[in-house]
C-alpha positions in Angstrom: 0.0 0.0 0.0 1.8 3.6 -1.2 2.3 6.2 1.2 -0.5 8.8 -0.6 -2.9 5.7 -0.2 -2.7 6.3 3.7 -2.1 9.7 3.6 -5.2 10.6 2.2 -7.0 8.1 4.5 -8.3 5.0 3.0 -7.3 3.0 5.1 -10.3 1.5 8.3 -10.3 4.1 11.4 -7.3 5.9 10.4 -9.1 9.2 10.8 -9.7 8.4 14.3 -5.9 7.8 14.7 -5.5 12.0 13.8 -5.6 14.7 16.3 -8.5 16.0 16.5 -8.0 19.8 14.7 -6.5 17.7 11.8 -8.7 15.1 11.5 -11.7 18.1 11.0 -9.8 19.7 8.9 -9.6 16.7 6.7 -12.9 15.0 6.7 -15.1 17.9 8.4 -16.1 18.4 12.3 -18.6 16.1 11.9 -19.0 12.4 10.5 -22.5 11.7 9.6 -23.4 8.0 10.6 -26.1 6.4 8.9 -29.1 4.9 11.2 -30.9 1.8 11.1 -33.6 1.6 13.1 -35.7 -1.1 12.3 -34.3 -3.8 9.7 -36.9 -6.0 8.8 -36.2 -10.1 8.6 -36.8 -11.9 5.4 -37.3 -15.6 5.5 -34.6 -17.9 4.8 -35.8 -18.9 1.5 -35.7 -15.1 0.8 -31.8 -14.6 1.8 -28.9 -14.3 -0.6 -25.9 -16.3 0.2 -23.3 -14.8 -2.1 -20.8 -11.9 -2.2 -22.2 -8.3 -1.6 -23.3 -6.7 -4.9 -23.1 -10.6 -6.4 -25.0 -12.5 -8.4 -27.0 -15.5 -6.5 -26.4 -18.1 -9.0 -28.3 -21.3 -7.2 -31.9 -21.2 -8.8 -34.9 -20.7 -6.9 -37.9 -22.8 -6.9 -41.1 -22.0 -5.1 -41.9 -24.2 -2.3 -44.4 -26.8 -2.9 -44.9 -27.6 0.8 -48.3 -26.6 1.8 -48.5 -25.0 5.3 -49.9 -26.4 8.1 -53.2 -24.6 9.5 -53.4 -24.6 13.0 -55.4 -27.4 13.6 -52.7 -29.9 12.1 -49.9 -28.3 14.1 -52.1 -29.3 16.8 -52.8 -32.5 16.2 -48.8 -33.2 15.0 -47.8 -31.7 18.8 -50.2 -33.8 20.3 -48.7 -37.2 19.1 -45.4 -35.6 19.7 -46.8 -35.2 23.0 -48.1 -39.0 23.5 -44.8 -40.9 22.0 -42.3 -38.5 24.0 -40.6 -38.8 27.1 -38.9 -35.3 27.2 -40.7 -32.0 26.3 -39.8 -30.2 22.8 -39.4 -26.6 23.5 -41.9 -25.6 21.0 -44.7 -26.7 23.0 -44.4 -24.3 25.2 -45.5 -21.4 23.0 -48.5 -23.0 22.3 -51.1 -22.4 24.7 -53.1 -25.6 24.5 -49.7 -27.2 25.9 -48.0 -24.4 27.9 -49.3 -25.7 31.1 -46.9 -28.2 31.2 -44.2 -26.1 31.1 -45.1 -24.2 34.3 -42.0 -23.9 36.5 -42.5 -26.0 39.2 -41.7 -23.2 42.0 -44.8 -21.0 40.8 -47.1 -23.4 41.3 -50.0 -22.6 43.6 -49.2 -24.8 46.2 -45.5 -23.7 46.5 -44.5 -20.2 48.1 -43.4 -17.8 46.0 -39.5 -17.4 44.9 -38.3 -14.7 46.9 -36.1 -13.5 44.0 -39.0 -11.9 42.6 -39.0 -9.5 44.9 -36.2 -7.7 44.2 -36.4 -3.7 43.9 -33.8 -2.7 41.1 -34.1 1.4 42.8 -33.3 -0.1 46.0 -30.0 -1.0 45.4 -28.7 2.6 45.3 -30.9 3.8 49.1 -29.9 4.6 51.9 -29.8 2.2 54.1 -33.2 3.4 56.5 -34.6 3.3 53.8 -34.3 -0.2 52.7 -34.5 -1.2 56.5 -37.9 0.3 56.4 -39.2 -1.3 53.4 -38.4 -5.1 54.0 -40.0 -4.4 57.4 -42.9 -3.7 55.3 -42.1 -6.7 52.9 -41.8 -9.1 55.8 -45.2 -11.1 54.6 -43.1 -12.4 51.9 -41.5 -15.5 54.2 -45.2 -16.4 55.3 -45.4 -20.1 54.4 -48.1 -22.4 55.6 -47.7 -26.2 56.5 -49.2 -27.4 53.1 -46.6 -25.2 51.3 -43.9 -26.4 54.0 -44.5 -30.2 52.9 -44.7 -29.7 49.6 -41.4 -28.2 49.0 -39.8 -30.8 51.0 -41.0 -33.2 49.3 -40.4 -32.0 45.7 -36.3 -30.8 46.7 -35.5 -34.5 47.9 -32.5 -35.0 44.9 -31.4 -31.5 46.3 -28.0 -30.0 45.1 -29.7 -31.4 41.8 -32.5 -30.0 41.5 -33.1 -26.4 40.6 -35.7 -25.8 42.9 -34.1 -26.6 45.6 -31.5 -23.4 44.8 -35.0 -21.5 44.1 -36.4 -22.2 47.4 -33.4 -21.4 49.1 -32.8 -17.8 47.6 -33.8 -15.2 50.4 -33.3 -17.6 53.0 -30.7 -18.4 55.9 -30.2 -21.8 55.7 -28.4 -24.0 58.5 -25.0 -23.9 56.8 -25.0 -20.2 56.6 -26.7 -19.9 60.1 -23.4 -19.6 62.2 -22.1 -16.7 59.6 -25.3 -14.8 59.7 -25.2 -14.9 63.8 -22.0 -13.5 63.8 -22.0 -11.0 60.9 -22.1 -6.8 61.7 -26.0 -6.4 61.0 -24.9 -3.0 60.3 -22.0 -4.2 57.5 -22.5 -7.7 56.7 -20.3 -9.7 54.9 -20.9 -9.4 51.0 -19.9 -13.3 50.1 -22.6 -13.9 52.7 -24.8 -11.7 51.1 -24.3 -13.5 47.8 -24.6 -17.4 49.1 -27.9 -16.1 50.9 -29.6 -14.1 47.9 -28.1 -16.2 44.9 -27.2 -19.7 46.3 -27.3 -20.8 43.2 -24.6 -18.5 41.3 -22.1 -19.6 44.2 -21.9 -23.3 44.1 -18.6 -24.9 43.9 -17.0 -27.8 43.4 -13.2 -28.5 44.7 -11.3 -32.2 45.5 -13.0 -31.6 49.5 -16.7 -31.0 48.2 -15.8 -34.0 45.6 -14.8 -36.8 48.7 -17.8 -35.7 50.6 -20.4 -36.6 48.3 -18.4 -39.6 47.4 -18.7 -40.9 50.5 -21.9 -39.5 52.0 -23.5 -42.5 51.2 -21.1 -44.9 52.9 -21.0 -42.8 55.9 -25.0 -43.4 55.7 -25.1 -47.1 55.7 -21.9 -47.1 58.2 -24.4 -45.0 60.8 -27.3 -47.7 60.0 -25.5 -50.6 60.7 -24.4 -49.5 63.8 -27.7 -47.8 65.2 -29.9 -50.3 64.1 -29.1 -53.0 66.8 -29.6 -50.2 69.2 -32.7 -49.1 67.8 -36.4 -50.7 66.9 -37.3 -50.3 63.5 -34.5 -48.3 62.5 -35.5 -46.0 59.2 -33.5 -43.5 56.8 -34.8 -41.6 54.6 -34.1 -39.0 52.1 -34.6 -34.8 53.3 -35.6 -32.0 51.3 -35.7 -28.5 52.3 -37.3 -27.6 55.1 -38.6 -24.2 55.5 -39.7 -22.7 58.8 -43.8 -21.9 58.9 -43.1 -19.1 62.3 -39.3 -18.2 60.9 -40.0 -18.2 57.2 -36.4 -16.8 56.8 -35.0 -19.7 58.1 -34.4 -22.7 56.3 -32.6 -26.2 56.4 -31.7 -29.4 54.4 -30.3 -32.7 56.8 -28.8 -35.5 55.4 -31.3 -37.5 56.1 -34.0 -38.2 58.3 -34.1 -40.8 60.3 -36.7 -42.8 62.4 -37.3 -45.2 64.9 -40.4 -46.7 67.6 -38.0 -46.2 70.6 -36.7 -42.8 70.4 -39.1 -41.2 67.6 -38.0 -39.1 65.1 -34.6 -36.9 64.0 -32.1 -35.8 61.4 -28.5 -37.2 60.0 -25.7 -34.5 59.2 -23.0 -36.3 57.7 -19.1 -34.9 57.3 -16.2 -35.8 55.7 -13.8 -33.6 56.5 -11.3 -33.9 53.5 -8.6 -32.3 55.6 -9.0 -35.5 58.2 -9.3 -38.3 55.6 -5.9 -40.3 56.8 -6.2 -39.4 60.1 -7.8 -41.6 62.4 -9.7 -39.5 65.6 -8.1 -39.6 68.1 -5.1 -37.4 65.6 -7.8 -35.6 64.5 -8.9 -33.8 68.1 -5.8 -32.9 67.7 -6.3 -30.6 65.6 -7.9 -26.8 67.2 -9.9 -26.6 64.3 -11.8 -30.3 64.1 -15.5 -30.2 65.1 -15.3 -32.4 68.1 -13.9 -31.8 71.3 -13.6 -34.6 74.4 -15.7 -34.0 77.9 -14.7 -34.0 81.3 -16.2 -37.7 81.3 -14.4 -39.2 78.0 -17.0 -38.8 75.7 -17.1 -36.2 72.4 -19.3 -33.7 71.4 -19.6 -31.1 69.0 -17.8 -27.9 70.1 -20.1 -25.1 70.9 -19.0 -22.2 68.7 -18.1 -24.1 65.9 -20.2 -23.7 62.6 -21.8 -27.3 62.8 -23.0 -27.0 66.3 -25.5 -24.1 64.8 -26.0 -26.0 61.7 -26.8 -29.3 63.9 -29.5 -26.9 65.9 -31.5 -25.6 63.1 -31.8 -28.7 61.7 -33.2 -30.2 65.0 -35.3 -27.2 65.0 -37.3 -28.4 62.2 -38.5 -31.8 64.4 -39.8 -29.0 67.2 
């Protein structure tokens, strides 16, 4: 490319690569910009695949394909609908089948998700003012025993299942319970913020979060086969979230629930600390940081201030 082909401009943006005084004086003080508002959509049939300013060289024939009237579409999706085991997405723009495609945490017999409460002007107020509007917004965690029930029931696969994230936005759950005692009410901590109000964008997975779920369900069956001489019809079963009907900001998810005729009901939290795995427990009291500590009398117990102790409780408080 010669020199006078740049000089004089030609090449993309080099005008706004000038100063400014010599860029106007060269192509004007002001570059008109042509708009384009609305740019209407052709079909595909319609579109040119070629070269701008080319010829389209592939003939056209008109499309013999009657179309459908709505009727036939209808009776197409419905067979669709009968020989199907997922749901085509296409279905739920049609209103004779959009029922199905309801999200489950809308229903009428679920509580609302609390996400759809948010106040976009809120985020900039001061902070009375936002005090004094979820005062007024409290009614939002009411929950009644039906609603209670049926999200625990429908959140049993937990971490898997969406709605169990949904349910949980807004909420202090027993994990988080420890964190939220202790945080400055008047400055809380922002990751806590974030794990309470989007639970869901916060998930992780690392090699500790990995060995616990691999071997939750060992630890399970280890618990049963040692309880269940001491016990009278021993039972485990799966645990959704719970949410509080009198603390509807409160929320938890055990392990498990277990069951027996001697002793009635209560809850399994399971851990497997990572950190411990090729210790054995007695090297594990050891360390300041372990959950357990040892009694006057020999025995062990959780330690008071540590995180599971509160996570423990409001899981417990659920069987109340």
């Amino acid at each position: 490319m010669s020199k006078k082909t740049v000089e004089k401009g030609y090449l993309p943006g080099y005008h706004e690569s000038l100063p400014d005084q010599l860029s106007k004086d060269r192509y004007g003080s002001k570059l008109e910009l042509i708009e384009v508002k609305k740019v209407p959509y052709s079909k595909i049939s319609d579109i040119v695949f070629s070269k701008y300013g080319g010829v389209n060289k592939r003939a056209r024939t008109e499309s013999k394909v009657p179309i459908s009237s709505h009727d036939e579409i209808l009776d197409f999706l419905s067979n669709v609908k009968a020989f199907c085991d997922s749901k085509p997405a296409v279905m739920a723009l049609m209103k004779e089948f959009s029922d199905a495609y309801v999200p489950s945490s809308i229903n009428e017999d679920l509580p609302p998700v609390l996400s759809t409460y948010f106040d976009k002007e809120l985020s900039t107020a001061e902070y009375d003012t936002v005090m004094s509007v979820c005062e007024q917004k409290l009614f939002i965690y009411d929950i009644n025993a039906k609603e209670q029930i049926a999200v625990e029931e429908r959140t049993r696969k937990q971490a898997n299942s969406r709605l169990w994230f949904r349910m949980r936005t807004g909420r202090v759950t027993a994990s988080k319970f420890k964190s939220a005692c202790v945080t400055d009410p008047l400055k809380p901590s922002h990751s806590l913020i974030m794990s309470i109000c989007h639970p869901e964008l916060v998930k992780f997975t690392n090699e500790a979060t990995k060995w616990g779920c691999n071997h939750e369900a060992a630890a399970k069956e280890a618990y049963f086969q040692v309880q269940d001489n001491r016990h009278q019809g021993l039972k485990i079963e799966e645990s959704g979230f719970f949410i509080s009907t009198e603390y509807g900001f409160l929320g938890a998810t055990p392990d498990g629930l277990v069951s027996c005729k001697c002793c009635g009901n209560g809850v399994i939290e399971i851990k497997c600390p990572f950190c411990q795995k090729d210790k054995d427990l007695t090297e594990c009291m050891k360390d300041k940081n372990f959950c357990l500590e040892s009694t006057p009398d020999g025995k062990h117990q959780l330690k008071r201030n540590h995180p599971y102790f509160y996570q423990v409780n409001i899981n417990n408080f659920f069987l109340l």
